[in-house]
Structures are given as C-alpha cells and as structure tokens.
N, CA, C and O atoms as a GROMACS GRO file, in nm:
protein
  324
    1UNK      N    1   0.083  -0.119   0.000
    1UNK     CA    2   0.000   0.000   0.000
    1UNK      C    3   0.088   0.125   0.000
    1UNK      O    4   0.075   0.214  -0.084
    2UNK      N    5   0.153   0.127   0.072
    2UNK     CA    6   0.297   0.240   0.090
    2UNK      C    7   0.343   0.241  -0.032
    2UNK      O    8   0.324   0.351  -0.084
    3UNK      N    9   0.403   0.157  -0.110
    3UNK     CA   10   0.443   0.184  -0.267
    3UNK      C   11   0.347   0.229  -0.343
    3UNK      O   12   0.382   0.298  -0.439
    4UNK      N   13   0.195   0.201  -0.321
    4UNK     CA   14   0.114   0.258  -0.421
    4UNK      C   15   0.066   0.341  -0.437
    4UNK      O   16   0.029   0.381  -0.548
    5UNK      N   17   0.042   0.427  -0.271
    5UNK     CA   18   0.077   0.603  -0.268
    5UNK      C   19   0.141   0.619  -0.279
    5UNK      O   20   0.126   0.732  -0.325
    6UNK      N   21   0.335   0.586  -0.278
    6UNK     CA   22   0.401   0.648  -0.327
    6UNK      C   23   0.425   0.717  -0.456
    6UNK      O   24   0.472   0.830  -0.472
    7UNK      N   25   0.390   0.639  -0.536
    7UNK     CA   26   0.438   0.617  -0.665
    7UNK      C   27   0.283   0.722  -0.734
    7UNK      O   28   0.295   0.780  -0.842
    8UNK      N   29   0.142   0.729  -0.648
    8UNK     CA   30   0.044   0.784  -0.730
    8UNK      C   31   0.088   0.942  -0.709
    8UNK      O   32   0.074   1.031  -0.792
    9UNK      N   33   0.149   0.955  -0.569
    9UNK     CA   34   0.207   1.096  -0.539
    9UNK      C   35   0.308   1.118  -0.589
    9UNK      O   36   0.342   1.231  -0.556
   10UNK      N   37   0.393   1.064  -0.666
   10UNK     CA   38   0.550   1.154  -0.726
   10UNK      C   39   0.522   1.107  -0.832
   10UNK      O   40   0.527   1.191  -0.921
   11UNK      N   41   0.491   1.002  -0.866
   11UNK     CA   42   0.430   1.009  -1.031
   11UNK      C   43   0.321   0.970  -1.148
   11UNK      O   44   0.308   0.933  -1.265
   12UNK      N   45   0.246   1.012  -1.018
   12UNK     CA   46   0.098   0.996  -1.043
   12UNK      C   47   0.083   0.862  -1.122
   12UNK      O   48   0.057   0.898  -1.237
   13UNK      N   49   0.084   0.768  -1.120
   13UNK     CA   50   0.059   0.635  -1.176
   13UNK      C   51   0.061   0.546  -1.097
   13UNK      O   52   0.133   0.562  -0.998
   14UNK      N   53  -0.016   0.422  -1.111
   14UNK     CA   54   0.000   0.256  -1.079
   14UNK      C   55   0.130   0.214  -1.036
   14UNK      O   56   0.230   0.261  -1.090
   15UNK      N   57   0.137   0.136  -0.948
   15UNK     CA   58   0.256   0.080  -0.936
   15UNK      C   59   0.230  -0.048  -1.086
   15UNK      O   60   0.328  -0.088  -1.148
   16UNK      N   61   0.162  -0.070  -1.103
   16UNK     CA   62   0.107  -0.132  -1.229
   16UNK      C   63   0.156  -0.081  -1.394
   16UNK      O   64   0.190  -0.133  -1.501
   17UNK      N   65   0.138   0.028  -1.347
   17UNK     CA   66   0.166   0.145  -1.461
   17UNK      C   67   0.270   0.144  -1.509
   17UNK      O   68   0.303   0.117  -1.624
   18UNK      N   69   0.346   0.183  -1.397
   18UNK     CA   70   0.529   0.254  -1.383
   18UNK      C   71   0.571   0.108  -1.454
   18UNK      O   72   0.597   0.109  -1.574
   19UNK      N   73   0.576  -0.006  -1.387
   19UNK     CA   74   0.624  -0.139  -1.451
   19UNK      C   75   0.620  -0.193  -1.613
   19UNK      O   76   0.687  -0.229  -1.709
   20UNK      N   77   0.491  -0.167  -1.562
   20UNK     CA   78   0.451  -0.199  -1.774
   20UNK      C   79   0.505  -0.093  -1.833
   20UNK      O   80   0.530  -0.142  -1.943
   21UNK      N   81   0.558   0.067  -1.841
   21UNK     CA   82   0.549   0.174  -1.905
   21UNK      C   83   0.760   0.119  -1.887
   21UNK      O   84   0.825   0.078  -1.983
   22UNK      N   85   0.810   0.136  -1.762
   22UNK     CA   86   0.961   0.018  -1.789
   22UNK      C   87   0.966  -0.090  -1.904
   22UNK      O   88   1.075  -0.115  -1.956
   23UNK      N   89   0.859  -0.152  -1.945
   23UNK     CA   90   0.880  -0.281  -1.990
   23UNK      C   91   0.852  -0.223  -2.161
   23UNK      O   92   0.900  -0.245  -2.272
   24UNK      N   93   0.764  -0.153  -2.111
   24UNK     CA   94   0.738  -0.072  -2.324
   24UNK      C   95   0.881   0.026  -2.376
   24UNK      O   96   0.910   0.076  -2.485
   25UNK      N   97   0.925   0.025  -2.290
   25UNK     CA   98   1.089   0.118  -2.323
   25UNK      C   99   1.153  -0.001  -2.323
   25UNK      O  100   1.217   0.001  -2.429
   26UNK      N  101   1.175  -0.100  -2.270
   26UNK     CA  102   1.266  -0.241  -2.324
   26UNK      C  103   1.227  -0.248  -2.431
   26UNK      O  104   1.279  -0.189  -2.526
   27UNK      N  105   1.080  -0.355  -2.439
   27UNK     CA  106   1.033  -0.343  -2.590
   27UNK      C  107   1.112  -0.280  -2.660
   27UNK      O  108   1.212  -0.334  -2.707
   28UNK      N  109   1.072  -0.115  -2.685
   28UNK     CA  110   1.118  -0.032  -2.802
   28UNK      C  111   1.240  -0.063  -2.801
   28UNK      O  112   1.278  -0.095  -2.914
   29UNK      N  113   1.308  -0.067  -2.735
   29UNK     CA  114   1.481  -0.065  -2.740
   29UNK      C  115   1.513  -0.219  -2.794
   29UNK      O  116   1.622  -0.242  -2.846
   30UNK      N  117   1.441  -0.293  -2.784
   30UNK     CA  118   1.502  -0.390  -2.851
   30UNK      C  119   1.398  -0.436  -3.004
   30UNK      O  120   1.412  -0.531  -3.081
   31UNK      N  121   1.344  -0.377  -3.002
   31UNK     CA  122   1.282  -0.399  -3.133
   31UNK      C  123   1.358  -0.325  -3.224
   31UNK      O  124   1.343  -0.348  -3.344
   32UNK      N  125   1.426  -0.252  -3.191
   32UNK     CA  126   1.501  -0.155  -3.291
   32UNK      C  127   1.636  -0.211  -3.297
   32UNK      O  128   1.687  -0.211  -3.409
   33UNK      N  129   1.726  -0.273  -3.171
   33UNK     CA  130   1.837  -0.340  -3.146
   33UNK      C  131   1.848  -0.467  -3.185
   33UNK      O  132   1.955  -0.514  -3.224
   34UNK      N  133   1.724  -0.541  -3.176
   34UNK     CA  134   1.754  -0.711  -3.160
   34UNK      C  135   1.690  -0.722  -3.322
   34UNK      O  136   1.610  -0.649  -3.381
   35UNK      N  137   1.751  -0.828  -3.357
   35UNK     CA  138   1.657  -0.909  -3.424
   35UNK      C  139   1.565  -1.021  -3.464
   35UNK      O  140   1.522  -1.065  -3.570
   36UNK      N  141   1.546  -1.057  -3.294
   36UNK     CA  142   1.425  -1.123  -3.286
   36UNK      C  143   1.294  -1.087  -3.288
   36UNK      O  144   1.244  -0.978  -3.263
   37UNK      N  145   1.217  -1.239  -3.337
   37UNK     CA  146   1.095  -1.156  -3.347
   37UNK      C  147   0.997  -1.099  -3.247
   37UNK      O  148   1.006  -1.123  -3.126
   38UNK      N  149   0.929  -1.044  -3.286
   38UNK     CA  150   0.805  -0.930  -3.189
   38UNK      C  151   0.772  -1.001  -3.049
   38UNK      O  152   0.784  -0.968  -2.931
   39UNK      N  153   0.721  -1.121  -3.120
   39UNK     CA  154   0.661  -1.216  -2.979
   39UNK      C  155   0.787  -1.263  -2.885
   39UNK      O  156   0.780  -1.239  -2.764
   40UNK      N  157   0.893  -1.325  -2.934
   40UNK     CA  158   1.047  -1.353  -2.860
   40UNK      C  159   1.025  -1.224  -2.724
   40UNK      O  160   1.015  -1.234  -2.602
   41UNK      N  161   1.024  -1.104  -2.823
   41UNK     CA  162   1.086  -1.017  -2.753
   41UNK      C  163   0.947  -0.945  -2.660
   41UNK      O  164   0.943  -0.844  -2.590
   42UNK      N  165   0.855  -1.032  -2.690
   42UNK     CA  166   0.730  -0.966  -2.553
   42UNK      C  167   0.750  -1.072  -2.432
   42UNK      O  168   0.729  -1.050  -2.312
   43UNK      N  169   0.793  -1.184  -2.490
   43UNK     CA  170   0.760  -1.263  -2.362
   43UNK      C  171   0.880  -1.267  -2.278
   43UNK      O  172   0.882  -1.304  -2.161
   44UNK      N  173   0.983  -1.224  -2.346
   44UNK     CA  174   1.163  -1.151  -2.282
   44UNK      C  175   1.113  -1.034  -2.178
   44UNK      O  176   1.159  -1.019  -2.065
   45UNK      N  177   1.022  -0.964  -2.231
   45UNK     CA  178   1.005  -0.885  -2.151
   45UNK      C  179   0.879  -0.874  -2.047
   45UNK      O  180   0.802  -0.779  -2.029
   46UNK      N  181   0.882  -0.996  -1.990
   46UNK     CA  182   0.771  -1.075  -1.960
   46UNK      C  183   0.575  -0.997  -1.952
   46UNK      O  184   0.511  -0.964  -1.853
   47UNK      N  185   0.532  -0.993  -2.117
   47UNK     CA  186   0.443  -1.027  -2.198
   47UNK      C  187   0.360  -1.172  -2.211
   47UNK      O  188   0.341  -1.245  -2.308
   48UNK      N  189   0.331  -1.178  -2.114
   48UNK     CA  190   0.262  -1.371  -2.144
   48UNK      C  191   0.139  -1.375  -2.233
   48UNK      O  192   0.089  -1.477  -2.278
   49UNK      N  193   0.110  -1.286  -2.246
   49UNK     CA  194  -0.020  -1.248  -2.316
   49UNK      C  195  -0.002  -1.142  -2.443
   49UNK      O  196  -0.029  -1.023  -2.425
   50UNK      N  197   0.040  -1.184  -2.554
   50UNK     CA  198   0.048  -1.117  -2.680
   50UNK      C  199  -0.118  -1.010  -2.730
   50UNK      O  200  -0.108  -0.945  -2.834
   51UNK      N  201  -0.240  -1.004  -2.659
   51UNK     CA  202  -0.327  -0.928  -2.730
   51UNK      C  203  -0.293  -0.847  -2.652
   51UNK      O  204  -0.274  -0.735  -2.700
   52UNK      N  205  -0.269  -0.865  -2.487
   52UNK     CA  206  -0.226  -0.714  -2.394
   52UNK      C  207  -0.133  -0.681  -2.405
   52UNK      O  208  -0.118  -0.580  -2.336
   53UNK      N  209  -0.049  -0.706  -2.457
   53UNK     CA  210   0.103  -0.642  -2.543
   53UNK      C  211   0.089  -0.583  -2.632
   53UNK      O  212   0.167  -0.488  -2.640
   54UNK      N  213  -0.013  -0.599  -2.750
   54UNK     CA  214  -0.004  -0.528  -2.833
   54UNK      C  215  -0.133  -0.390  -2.812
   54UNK      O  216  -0.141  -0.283  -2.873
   55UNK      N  217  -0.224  -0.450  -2.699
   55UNK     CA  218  -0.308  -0.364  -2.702
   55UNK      C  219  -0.202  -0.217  -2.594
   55UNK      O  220  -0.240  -0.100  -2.601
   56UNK      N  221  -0.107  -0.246  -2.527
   56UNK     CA  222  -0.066  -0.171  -2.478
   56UNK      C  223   0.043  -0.074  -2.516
   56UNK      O  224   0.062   0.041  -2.477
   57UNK      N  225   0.142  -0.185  -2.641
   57UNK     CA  226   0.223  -0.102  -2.709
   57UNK      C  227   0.160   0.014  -2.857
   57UNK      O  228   0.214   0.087  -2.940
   58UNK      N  229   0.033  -0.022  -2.827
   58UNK     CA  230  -0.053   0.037  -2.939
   58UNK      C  231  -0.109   0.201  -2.805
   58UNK      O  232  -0.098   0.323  -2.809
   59UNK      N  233  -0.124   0.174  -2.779
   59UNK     CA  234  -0.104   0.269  -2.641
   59UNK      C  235  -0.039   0.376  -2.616
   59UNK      O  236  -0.062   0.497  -2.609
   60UNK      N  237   0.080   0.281  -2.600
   60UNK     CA  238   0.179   0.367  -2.527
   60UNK      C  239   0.267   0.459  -2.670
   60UNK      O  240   0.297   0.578  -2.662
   61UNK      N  241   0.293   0.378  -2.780
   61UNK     CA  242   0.367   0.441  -2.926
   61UNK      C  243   0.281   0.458  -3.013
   61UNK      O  244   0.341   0.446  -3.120
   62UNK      N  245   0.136   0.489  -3.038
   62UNK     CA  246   0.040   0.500  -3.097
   62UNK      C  247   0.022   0.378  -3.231
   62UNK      O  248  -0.084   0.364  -3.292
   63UNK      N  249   0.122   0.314  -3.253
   63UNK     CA  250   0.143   0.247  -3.326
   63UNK      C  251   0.177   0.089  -3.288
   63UNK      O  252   0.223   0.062  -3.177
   64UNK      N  253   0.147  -0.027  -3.403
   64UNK     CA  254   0.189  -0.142  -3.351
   64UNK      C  255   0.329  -0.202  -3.352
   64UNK      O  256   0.391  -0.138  -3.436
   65UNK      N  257   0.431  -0.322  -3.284
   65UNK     CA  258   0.536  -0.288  -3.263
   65UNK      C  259   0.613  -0.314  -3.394
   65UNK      O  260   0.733  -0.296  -3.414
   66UNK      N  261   0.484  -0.374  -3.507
   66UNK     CA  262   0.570  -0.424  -3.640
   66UNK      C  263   0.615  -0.306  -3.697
   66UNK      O  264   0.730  -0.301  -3.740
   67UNK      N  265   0.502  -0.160  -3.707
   67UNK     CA  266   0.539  -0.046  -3.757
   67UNK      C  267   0.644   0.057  -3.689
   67UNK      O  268   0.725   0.137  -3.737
   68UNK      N  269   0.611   0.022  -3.568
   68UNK     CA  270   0.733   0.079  -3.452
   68UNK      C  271   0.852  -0.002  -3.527
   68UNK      O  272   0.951   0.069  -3.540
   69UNK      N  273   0.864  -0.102  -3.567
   69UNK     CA  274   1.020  -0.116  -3.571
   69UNK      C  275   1.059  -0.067  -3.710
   69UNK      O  276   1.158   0.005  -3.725
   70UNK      N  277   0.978  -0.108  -3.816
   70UNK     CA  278   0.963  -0.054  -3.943
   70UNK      C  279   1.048   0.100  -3.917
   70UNK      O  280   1.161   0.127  -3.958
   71UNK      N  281   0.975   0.170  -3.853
   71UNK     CA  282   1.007   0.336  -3.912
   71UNK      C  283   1.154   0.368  -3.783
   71UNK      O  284   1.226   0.467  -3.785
   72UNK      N  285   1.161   0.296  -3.720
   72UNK     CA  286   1.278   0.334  -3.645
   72UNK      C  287   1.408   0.263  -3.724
   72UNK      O  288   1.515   0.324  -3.730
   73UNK      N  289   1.396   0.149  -3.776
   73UNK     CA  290   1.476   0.129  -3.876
   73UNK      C  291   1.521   0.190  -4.009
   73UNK      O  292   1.627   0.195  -4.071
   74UNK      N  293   1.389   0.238  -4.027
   74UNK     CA  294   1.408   0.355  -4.131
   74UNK      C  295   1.488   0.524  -4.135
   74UNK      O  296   1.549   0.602  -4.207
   75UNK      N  297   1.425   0.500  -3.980
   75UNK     CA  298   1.520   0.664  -3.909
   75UNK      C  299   1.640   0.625  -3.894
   75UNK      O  300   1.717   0.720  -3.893
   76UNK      N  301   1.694   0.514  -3.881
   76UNK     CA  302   1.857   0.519  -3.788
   76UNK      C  303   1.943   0.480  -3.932
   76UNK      O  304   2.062   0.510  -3.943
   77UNK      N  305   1.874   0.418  -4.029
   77UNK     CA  306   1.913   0.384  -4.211
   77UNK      C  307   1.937   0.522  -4.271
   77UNK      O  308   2.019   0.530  -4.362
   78UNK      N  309   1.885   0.610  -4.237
   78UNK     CA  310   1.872   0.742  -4.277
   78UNK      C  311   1.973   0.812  -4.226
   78UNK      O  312   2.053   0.890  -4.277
   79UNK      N  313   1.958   0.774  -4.124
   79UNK     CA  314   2.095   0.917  -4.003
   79UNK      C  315   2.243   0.872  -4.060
   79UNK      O  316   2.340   0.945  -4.081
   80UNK      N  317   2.225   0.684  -4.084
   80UNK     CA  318   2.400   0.687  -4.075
   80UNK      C  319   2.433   0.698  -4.273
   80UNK      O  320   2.545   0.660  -4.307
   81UNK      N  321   2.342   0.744  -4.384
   81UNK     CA  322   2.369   0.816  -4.493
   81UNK      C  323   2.442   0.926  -4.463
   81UNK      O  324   2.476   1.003  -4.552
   0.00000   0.00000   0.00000
C-alpha cells in the first residue's frame, strides 16, 4: 500500500503502470536493437499475453510494434547516410 501512494504521489501512476510503461521502453529498445521476433521479444520482456502487449504497445507508441520497428529502422538507415 505504501508503494502505491508512493508512486500515485510523485508520479501519479499505478505501481502497475510505472512497470509496464519500464517494460514498453525495453520493448522499443530492442525492437530496434535485436533481431528477434516481436513475440520472442514480448515474452523476454515478460508479456505472457500477446493481445495485452499489443493492445498496450498500441497505447503507449500509438502504433503497432511491427510499424514501430519498421520506421525506427528507417530513421537510424537514414541518419547513418
């Protein structure tokens, strides 16, 4: 209970929240780094459930993580021209 006012008072969120919103910045970072596939890398980032993974990385990057990796590959193909 103490962690879960903590965390709603300094950063206003879930202790629920803060965890999954850690785990969608892994995600991104390795969807752009790794080249395994989507699902490998949800349940790495322990994802046991692929529709609430995607319903959340659809969420959190407005986009799904196939197009998330798509255009970040496209940005970093671009920078090192």
């Amino acid at each position: 209970e103490h962690v879960n006012r903590t965390l709603q008072k300094y950063k206003g969120i879930s202790p629920t929240a803060f965890i999954n919103n850690l785990r969608m910045q892994r995600v991104a970072r390795l969807l752009v780094s790794s080249s395994s596939n989507i699902t490998e890398i949800a349940f790495e980032c322990g994802f046991n459930n692929l529709s609430h993974f995607n319903a959340l990385f659809m969420a959190a990057y407005g986009v799904s993580p196939r197009v998330y990796r798509k255009r970040q590959q496209r940005i970093i193909s671009i920078c090192l021209l």
